[in-house]
C-alpha positions as CSV (number, residue, x, y, z in Angstrom):
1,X,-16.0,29.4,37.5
2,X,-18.5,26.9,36.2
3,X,-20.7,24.6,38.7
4,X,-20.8,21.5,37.8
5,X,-22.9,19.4,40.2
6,X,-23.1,15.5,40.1
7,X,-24.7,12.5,41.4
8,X,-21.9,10.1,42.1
9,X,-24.2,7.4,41.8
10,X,-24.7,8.0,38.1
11,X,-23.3,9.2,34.5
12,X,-20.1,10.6,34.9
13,X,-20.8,11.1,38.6
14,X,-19.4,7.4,38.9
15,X,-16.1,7.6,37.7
16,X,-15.4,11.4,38.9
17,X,-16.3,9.9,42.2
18,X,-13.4,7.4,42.2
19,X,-10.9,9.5,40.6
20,X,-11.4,12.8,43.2
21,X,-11.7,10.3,45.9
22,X,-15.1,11.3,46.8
23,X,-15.7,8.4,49.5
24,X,-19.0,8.0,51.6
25,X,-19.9,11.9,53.3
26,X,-21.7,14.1,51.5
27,X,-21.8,16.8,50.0
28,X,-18.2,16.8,48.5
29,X,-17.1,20.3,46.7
30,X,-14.3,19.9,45.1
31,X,-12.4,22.9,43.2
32,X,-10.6,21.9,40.2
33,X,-8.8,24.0,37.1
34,X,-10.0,23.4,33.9
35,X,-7.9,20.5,33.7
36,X,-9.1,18.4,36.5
37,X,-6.1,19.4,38.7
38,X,-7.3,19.9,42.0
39,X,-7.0,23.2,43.8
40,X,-9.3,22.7,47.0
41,X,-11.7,20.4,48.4
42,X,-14.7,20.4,51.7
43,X,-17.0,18.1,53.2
44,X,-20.3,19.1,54.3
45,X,-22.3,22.0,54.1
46,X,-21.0,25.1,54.7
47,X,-23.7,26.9,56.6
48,X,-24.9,29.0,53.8
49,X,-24.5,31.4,51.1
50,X,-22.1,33.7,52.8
51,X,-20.1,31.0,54.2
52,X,-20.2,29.4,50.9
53,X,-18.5,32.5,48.7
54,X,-16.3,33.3,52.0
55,X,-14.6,29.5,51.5
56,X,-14.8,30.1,47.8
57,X,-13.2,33.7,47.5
58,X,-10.3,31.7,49.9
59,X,-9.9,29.0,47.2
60,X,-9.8,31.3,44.2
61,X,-7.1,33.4,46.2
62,X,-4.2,31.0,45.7
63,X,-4.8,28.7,43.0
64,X,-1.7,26.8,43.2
65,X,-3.0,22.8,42.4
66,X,-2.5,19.8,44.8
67,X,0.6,18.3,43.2
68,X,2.7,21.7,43.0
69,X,1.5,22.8,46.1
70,X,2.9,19.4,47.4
71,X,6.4,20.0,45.3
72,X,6.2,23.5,47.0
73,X,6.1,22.4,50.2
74,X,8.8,19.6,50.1
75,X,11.2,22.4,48.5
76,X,10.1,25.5,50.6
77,X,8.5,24.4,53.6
78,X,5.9,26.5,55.1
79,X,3.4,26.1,58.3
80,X,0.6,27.2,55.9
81,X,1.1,24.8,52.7
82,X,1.6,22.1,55.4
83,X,-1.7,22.2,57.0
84,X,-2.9,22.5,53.9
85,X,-1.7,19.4,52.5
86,X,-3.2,17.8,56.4
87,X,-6.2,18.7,56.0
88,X,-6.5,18.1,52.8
89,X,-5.1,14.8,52.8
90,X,-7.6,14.1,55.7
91,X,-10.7,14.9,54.5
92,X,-9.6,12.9,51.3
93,X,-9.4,9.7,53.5
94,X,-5.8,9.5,53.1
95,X,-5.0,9.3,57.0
96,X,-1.4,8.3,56.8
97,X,-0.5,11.1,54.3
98,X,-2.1,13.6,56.6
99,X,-0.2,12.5,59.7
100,X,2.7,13.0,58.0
101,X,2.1,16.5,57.1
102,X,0.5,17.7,60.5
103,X,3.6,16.4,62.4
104,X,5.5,18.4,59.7
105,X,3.1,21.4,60.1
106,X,3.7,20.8,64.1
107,X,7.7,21.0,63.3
108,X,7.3,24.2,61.7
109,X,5.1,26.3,63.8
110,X,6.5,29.2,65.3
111,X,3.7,29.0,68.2
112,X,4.8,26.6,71.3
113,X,0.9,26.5,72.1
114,X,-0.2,25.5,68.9
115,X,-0.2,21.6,68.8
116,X,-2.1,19.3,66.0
117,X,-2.0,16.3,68.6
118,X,-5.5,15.5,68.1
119,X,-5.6,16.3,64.2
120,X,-2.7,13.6,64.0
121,X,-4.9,11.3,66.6
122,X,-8.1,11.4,65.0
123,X,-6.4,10.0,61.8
124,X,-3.9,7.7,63.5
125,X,-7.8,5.8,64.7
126,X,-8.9,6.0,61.1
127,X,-5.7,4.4,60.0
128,X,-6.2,1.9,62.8
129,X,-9.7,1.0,62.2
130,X,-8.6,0.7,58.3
131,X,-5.4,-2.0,59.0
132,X,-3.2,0.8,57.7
133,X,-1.2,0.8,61.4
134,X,-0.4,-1.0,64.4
135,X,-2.8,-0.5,67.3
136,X,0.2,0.4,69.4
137,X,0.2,3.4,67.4
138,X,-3.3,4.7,68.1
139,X,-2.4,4.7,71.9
140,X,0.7,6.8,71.3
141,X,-1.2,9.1,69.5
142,X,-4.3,9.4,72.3
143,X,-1.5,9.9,75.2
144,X,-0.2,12.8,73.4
145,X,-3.7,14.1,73.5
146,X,-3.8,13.6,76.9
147,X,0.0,14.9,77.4
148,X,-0.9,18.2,75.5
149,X,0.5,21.3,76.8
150,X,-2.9,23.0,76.1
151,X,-5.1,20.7,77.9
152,X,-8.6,20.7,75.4
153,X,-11.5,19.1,77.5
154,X,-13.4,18.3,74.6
155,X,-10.5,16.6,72.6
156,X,-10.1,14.6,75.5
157,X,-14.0,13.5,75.4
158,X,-13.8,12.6,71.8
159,X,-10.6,10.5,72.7
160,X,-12.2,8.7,74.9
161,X,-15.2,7.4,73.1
162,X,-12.9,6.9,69.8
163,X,-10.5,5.2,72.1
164,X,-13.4,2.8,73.3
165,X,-15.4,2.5,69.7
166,X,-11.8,1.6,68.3
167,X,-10.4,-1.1,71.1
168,X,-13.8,-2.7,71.0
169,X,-13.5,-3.5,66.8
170,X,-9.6,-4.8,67.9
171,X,-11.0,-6.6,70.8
172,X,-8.6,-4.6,72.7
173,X,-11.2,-3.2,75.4
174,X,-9.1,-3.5,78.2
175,X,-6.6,-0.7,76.5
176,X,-8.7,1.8,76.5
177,X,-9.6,2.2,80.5
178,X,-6.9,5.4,80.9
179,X,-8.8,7.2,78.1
180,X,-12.2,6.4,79.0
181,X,-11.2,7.6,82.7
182,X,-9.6,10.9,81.2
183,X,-12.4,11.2,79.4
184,X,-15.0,11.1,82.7
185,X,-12.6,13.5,84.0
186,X,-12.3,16.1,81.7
187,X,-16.5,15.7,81.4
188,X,-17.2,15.6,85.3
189,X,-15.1,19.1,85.2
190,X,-16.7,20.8,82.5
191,X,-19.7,23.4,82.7
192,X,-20.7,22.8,79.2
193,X,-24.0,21.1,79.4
194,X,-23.6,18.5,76.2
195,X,-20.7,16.9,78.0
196,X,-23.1,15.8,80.8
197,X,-24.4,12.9,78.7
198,X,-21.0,11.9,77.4
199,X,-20.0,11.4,81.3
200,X,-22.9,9.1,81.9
201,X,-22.1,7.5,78.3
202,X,-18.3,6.6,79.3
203,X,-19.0,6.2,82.6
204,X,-20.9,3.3,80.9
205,X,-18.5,1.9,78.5
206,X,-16.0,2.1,81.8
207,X,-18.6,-0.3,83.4
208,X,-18.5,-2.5,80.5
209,X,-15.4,-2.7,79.2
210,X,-13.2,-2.4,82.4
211,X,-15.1,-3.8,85.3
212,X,-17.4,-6.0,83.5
213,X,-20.7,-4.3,84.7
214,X,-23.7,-5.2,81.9
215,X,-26.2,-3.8,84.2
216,X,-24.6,-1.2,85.4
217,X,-23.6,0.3,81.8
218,X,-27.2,-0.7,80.8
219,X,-28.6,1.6,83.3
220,X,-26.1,4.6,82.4
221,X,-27.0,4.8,79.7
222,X,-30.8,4.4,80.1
223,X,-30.1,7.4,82.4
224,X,-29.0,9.4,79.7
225,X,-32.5,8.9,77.4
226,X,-34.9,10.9,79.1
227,X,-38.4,10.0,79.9
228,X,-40.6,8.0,77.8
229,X,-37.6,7.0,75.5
230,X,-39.5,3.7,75.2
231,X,-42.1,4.8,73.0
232,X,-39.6,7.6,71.0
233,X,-38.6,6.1,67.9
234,X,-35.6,7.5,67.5
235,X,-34.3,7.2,70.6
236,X,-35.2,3.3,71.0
237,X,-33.6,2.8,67.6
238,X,-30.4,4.5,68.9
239,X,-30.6,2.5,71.9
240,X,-30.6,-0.8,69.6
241,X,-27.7,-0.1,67.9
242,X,-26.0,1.0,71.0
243,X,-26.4,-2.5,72.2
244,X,-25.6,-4.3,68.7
245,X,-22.2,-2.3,69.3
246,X,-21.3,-3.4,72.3
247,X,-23.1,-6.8,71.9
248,X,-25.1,-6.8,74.8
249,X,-29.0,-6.9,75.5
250,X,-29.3,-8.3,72.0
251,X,-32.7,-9.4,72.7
252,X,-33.9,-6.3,73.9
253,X,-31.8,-4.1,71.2
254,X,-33.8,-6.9,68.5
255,X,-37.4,-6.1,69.7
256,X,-36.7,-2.4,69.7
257,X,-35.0,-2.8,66.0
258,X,-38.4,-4.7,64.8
259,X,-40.7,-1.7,66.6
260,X,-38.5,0.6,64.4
261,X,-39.3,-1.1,61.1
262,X,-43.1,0.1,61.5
263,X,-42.5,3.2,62.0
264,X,-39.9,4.6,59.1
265,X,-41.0,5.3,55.7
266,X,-40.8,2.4,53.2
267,X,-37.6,2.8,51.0
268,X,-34.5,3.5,52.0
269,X,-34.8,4.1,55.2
270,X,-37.2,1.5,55.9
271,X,-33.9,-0.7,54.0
272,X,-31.1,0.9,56.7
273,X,-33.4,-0.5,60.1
274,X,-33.8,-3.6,58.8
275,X,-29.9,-3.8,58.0
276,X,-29.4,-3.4,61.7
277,X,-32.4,-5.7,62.7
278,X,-30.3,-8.1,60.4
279,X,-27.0,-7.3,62.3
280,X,-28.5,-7.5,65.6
281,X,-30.1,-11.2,65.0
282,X,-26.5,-12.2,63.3
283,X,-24.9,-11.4,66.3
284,X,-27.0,-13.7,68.2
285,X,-26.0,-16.7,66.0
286,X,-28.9,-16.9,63.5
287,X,-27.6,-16.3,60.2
288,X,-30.6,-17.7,58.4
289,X,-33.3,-15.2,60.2
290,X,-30.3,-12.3,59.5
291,X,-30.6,-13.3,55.8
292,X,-34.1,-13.3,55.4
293,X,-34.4,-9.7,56.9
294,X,-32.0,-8.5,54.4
295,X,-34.1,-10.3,51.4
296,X,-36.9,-8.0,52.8
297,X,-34.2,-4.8,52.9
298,X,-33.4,-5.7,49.0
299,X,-37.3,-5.6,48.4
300,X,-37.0,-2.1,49.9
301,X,-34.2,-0.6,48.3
302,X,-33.1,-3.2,45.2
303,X,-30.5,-0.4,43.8
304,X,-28.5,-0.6,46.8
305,X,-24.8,-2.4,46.6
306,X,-25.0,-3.4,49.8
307,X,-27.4,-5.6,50.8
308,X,-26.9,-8.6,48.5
309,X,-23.2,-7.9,49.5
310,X,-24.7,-8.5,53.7
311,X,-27.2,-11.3,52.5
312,X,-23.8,-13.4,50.7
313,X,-21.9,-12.5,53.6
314,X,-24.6,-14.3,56.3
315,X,-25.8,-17.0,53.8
316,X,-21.9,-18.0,53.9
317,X,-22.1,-18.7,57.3
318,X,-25.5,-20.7,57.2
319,X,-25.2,-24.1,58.6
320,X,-21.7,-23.1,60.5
């Protein structure tokens, strides 16, 4: 085995990027033959040498490519190939493809308490945010969640803040109430002590979205900041683009977006604030100020794709 690392910004790293389908998370690993065939692929670190040759050693132990592990598993069938295939298909950003293989590795599991309902929801909502399916489906897939024989608090939490995030880009809010609720539920009943700031955080999107209470989410999730948040940069900046989300307190969010600026390094990072600062004053109607801001995130990080592609999309709208 040769490692062969690249930068898929540049060389080689460019087209290989496109081709293994290498997307926007990084790092990528990909395991191919000496073809290019593709035996196995992971996103994200893996916590470490040991952790690293463990996954590796795994890999190396059936080297069976992606296409004839695919013919394999239409002509024989197994539980393993197929959630294989999921997953794989899943991490590759293929969400329909992976569906259809975790309802396949659901049909042939020999254990009635394993169940891949959240596996085929999580990429039902990437579908959904993507256009590739109907909302409808999306709320199938989060009450089968919800309907799971093993009841998994946590799954339910996640389902309730996709199912919020997701209805707010379809303008759908009103659709996700039951989920947020479940959501509240599960985290009210739960002694783990992370899900006690995701129950103040839906309680708040429950206040927004379903019974129209601004202040009332507001304050949630000010509850949830801790003490001097107001003068912690990275929680004030979280708390701006909380608001630009949810289009609410865009003043506020704006102020805190402009304290940010100061206080990140010039560069790229200083680039990524002032994107939001850009978004937040767009989505108060000012498309000439959002455009200026990103001429000043270009000045910070000219190689980046993006930015012109944000300053053509407000300029367009200049004057409307």
């Amino acid at each position: 085995m040769i490692h062969l690392p690249l930068n898929v910004n540049e060389g080689d790293g460019i087209e290989l990027a496109e081709r293994y389908q290498v997307g926007h998370t990084f790092p990528v690993f990909i395991l191919t033959d000496s073809t290019g065939e593709v035996i196995r692929r992971w996103t994200g670190y893996t916590g470490g040498a040991t952790t690293l040759i463990a996954t590796l050693n795994q890999a190396l132990s059936d080297m069976i490519g992606i296409d004839d592990r695919i013919k394999r598993c239409e002509q024989s069938p197994t539980h393993t190939d197929a959630v294989f295939l999921a997953k794989y298909f899943a991490d590759a950003g293929e969400n329909v493809t992976a569906i259809t293989y975790y309802r396949k590795a659901q049909g042939l599991s020999t254990n009635r308490f394993v169940t891949y309902a959240y596996d085929i929801f999580t990429n039902t909502a990437n579908a959904v945010w993507d256009d590739l399916l109907p909302y409808q489906a999306v709320l199938d897939a989060a009450d089968s969640v919800l309907n799971a024989k093993r009841w998994n608090p946590d799954h339910v939490i996640k389902v309730g803040k996709l199912m919020a995030r997701l209805a707010r880009r379809k303008d759908r809010v009103k659709t996700s109430g039951k989920y947020l609720l479940a959501g509240i539920n599960a985290a009210s009943n739960s002694r783990n002590a992370r899900h006690q700031e995701s129950y103040q955080l839906l309680r708040a999107d429950y206040a927004l979205h379903i019974t129209g209470d601004t202040t009332g989410a507001v304050t949630l999730k000010k509850a949830t900041m801790g003490d001097g948040w107001q003068e912690n940069r990275d929680r004030f900046y979280e708390y701006s683009k909380w608001c630009l989300e949810r289009r609410i307190k865009l003043g506020e969010a704006e102020q805190y977006a402009r304290k940010t600026v100061n206080l990140v390094y010039p560069g790229k990072i200083r680039a990524m604030v002032l994107n939001t600062l850009a978004e937040i004053v767009f989505a108060q109607g000012d498309a000439i100020r959002a455009a200026g801001i990103i001429r000043l995130a270009i000045e910070q990080e000219p190689d980046n794709d993006f930015y012109p592609k944000q300053l053509r999309r407000f300029e367009s709208t200049e004057g409307n």
